[in-house]
C-alpha positions in Angstrom: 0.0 0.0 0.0 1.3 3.5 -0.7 0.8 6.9 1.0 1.0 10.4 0.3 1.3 13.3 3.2 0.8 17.0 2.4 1.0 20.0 5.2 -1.5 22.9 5.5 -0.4 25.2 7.6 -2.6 27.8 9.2 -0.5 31.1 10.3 -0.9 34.6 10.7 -2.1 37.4 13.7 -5.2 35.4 14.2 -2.9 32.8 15.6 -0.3 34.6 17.8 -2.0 33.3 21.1 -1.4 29.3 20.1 -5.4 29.2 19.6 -7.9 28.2 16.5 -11.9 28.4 16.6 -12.8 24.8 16.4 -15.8 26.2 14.1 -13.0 27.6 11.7 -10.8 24.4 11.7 -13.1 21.6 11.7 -15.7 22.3 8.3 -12.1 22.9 6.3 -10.8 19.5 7.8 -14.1 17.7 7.1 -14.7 19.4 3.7 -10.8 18.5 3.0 -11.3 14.9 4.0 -14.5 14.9 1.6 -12.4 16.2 -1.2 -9.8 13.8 -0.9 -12.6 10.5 -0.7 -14.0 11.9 -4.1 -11.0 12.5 -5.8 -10.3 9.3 -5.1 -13.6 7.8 -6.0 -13.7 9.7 -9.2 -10.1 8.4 -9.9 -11.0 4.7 -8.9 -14.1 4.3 -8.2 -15.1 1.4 -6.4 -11.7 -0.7 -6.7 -9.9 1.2 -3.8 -10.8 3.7 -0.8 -8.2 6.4 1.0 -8.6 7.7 4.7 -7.4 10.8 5.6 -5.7 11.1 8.8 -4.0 13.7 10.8 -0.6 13.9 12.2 -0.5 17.3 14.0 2.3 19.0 15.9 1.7 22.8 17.7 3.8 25.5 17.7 2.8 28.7 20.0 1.6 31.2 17.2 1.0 28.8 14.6 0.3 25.2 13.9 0.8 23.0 11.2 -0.8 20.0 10.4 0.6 16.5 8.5 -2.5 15.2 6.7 -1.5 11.1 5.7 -3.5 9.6 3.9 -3.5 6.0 2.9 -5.3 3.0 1.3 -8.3 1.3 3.2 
């Protein structure tokens, strides 16, 4: 099985205290996890299925996130 990992980082005044809205960062992780299931169905259909998964490390006044996504 192979992988891929991509990083979106999220920086920027808004983020100098450490802290995120939950209610900003959790419709673009669940709207980015959709994206990645249908790029994947429209790529292969029915003959193979991805999860996306998050490896995340936290940084005061900014955070990145390692998004891993792999075969099911």
């Amino acid at each position: 099985m192979s992988h891929a990992t991509f990083q979106i980082i999220y920086d920027g005044p808004a983020l100098e205290n450490g802290t995120m809205d939950v209610k900003d960062l959790a419709p673009a992780l669940l709207a980015l996890g959709e994206a990645i299931e249908q790029a994947n169905f429209s790529t292969n259909h029915q003959k193979a299925s991805v999860v996306l998964n998050v490896r995340a490390s936290f940084k005061t006044g900014c955070f990145g996130i390692e998004f891993v996504e792999r075969p099911v």
